[in-house]
C-alpha positions as CSV (number, residue, x, y, z in Angstrom):
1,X,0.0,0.0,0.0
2,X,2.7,2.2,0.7
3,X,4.3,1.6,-2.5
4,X,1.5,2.4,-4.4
5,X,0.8,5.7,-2.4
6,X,4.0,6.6,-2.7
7,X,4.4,5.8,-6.5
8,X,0.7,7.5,-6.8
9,X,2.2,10.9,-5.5
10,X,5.3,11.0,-7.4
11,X,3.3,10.6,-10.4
12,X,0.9,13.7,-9.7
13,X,4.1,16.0,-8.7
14,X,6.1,14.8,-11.5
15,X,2.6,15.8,-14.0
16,X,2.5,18.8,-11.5
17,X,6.0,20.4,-12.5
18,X,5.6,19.2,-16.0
19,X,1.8,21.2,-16.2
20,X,3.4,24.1,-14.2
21,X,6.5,24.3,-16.4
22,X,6.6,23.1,-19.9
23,X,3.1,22.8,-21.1
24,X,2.5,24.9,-24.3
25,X,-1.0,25.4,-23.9
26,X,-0.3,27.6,-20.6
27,X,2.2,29.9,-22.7
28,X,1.7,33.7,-22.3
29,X,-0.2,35.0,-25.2
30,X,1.7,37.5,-25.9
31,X,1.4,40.6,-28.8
32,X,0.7,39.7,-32.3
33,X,3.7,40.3,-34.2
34,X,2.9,38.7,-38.0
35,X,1.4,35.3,-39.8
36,X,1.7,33.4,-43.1
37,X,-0.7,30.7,-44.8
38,X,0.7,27.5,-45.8
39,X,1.1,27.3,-50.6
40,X,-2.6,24.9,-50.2
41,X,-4.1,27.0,-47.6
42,X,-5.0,24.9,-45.1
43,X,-2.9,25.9,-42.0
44,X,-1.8,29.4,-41.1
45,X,0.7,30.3,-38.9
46,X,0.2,33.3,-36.6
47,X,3.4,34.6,-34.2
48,X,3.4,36.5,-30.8
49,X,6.3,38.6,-28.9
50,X,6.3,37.9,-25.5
51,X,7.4,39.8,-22.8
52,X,8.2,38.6,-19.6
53,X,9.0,42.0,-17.8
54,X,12.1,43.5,-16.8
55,X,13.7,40.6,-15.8
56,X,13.4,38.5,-19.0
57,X,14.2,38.7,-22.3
58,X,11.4,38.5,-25.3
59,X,9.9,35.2,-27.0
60,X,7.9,34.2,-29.9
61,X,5.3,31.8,-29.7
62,X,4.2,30.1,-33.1
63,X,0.5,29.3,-32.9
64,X,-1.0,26.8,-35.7
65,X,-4.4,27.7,-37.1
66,X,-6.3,25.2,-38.9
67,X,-8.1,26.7,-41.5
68,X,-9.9,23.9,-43.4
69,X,-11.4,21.8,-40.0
70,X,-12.9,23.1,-37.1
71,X,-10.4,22.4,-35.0
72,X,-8.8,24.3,-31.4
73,X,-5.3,25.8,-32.4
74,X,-2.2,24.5,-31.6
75,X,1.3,26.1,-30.3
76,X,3.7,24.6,-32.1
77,X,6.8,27.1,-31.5
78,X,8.4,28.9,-28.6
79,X,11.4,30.2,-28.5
80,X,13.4,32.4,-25.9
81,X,15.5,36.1,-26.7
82,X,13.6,36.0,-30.0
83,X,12.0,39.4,-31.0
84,X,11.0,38.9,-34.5
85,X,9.8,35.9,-36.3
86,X,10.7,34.6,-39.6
87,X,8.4,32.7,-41.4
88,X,8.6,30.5,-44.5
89,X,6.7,27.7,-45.8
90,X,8.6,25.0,-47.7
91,X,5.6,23.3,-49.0
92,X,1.7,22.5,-47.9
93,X,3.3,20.4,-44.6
94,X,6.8,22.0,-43.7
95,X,7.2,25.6,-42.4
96,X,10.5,26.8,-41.0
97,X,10.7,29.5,-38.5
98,X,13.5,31.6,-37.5
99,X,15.7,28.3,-38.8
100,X,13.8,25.9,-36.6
101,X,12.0,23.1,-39.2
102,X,9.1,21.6,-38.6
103,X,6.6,19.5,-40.1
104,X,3.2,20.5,-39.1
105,X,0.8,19.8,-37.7
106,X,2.8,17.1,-35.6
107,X,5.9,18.9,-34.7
108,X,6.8,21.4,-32.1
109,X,9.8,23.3,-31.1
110,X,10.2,24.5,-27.4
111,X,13.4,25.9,-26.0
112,X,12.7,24.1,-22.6
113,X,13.0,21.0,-24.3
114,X,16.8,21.1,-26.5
């Protein structure tokens, strides 16, 4: 019993600090800053500056829009002391932003993560 109790609440801190910390759906929202549609239009990328106050530098977030199904957005990019955002799309799947590559809508890039 005292194995699974104790199992049980390292579980629920370790989803804790990971909720807390490095989920992307709890990123600031941050001011719009620019956005590009994928060559078939289907997705369109939208980008944020973030500013954390005095005490941190700015970040981009990339959020994901989904233009063709009904679906929630996605944030698929964030990335710290980044100001401006660079968008390009390589084709209908592939975007790369500020030199980060990913293949969408399955990828994400997080600084917290590399």
């Amino acid at each position: 019993m005292i194995l699974i109790s104790s199992l049980l609440f390292v579980g629920l801190l370790g989803y804790g600090v990971y909720w807390a910390f490095f989920d992307m759906n709890r990123l600031p929202e941050g001011d719009y800053l620019t956005k590009e549609t994928s060559p078939n239009g289907e997705y369109t990328l939208k980008t944020y500056v973030s500013s954390g106050g005095a005490t941190t530098s700015f970040a981009i977030r990339g959020e994901l829009v989904f233009n063709k199904r009904n679906k929630k957005t996605k944030n698929i990019y964030w990335n710290y002391r980044e100001s401006t955002a660079d968008i390009e799309w390589i084709d209908n799947d592939t975007v790369v932003i500020n030199g980060h590559t990913l293949n969408v809508p399955h990828d994400k890039f997080d600084f917290r993560n590399y």
